[in-house]
N, C-alpha and C positions, 0 to 999 in steps of 0.2 A: 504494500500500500504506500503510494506518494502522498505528498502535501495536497488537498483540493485545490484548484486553480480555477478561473473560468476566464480570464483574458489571457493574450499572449504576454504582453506586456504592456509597461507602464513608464512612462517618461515624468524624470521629474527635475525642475530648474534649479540648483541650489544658490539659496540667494547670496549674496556680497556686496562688500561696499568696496567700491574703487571711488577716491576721492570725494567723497561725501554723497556718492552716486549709487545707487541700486545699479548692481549687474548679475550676468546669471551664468551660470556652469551647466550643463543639460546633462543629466547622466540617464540610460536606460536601461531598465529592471526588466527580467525575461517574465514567463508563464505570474502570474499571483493570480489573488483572489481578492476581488472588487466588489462589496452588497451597498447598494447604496439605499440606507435609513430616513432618506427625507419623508416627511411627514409623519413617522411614528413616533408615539410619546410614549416618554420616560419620567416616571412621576405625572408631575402637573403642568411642565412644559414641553413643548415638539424638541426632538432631538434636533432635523433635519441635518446630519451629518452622512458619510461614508464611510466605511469600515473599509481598510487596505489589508492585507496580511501579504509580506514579500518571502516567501521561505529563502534558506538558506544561497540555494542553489542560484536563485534567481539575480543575486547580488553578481554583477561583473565588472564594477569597477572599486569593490569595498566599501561603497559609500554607503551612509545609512542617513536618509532623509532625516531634517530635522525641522523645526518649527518655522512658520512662517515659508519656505520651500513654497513654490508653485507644483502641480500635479497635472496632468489627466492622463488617462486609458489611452493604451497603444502606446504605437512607435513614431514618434511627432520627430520630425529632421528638423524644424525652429529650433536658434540656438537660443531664442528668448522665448519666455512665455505666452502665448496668446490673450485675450483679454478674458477670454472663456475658462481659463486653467483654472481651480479649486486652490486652496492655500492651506499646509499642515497645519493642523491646530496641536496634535501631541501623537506622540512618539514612545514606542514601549519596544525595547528589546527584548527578545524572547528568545534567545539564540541558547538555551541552554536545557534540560531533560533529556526526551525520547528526542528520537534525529528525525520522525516523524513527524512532532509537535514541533519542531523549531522555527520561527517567523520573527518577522519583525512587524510589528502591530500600528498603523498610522489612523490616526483619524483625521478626515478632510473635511473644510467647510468650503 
């Protein structure tokens, strides 16, 4: 049994600052798993977030998305973000137990 996936991959911007400027580094993540949560509530308020999980395998350049990063599904060749990209809100490693369970856990808004 592998990690569940259901895109091929997923592009994500990582943000930086060159001279007091937003700029972006593109890195891309192969096979994950993308359930997008908009409109369900948790407690008394809508979540409307995304759930990412990048298994291990899927990392190829090491990098591990981190907060504010731009996102979306697929394999996007922009080296900048579009205006439609999603933005990490948090970030969980999970790279450690079964090698089955291992992922890395993002959630987007």
């Amino acid at each position: 049994m592998t990690f569940p996936t259901n895109i091929p991959a997923v592009t994500v911007w990582e943000q930086t600052t060159v001279n007091r400027a937003a700029s972006y580094v593109r890195h891309e993540f192969g096979a994950s798993y993308w359930e997008d949560n908009r409109g369900q509530t948790t407690g008394r308020e809508e979540d409307n977030s995304i759930f990412l999980a990048i298994p291990p395998g899927a990392i190829a350049d090491g990098y591990v998305p981190k907060r504010e990063d731009k996102v979306l599904p697929g394999s996007i060749a922009e080296e900048t973000p579009p205006r439609t990209a999603l933005t990490v809100m948090r970030v969980k490693d999970l790279r450690y137990g079964s090698s089955m369970m291992q992922h890395i856990e993002v959630t987007i808004k």
